[in-house]
C-alpha positions in Angstrom: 0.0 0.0 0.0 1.3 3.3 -0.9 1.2 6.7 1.4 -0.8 7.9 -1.8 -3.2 5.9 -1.2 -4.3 7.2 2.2 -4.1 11.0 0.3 -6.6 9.6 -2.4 -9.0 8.3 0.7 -8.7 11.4 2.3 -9.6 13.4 -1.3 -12.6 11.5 -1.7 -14.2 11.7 1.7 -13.2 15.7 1.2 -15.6 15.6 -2.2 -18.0 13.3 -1.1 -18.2 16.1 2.1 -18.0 19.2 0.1 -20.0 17.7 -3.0 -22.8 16.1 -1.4 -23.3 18.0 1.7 -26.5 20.3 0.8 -28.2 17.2 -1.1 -27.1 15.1 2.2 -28.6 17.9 4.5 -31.6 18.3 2.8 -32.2 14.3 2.9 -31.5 14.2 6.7 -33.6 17.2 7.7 -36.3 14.8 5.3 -35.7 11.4 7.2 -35.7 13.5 10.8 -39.7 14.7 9.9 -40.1 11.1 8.1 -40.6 13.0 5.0 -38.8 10.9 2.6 -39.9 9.1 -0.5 -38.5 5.5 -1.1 -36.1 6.8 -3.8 -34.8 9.5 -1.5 -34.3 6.9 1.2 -32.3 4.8 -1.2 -30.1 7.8 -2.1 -30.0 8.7 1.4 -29.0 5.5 2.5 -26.0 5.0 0.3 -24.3 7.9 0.5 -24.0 7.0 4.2 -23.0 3.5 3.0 -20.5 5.3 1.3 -19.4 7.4 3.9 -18.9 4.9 5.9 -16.9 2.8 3.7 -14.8 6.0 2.8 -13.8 6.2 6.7 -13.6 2.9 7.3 -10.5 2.1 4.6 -9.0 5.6 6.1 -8.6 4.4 8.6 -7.2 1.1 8.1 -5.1 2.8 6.0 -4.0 4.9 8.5 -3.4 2.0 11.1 -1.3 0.4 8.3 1.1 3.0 8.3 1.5 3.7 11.8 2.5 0.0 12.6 4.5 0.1 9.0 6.2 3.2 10.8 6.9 2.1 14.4 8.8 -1.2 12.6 
């Protein structure tokens, strides 16, 4: 695994942030009044999923490299 890789992880939770955060906003102020329509749930739903998975190989790259360091 390169050090670019955690850079690229980091660059893509930045856009999906910046990118998706008034479409994101407006679908959680939706799902808090239980407002939203299946499709919007959907869409809702998997940009969390995405999120998530975003963070999630962050930080095992991050983890990765601070053992890789410390040997």
């Amino acid at each position: 695994m390169e050090k670019r890789t955690l850079e690229q992880l980091e660059a893509a939770l930045d856009a999906v942030s910046r990118d998706l955060a008034p479409r994101v906003e407006e679908l959680a102020q939706k799902s808090t009044a239980g407002a939203l329509t299946p499709e919007e749930y959907r869409e809702y739903a998997e940009v969390v999923r995405l999120n998530d998975t975003l963070s999630l190989l962050k930080l095992q790259a991050e983890e990765f490299w601070t053992m890789r360091a410390a040997s």
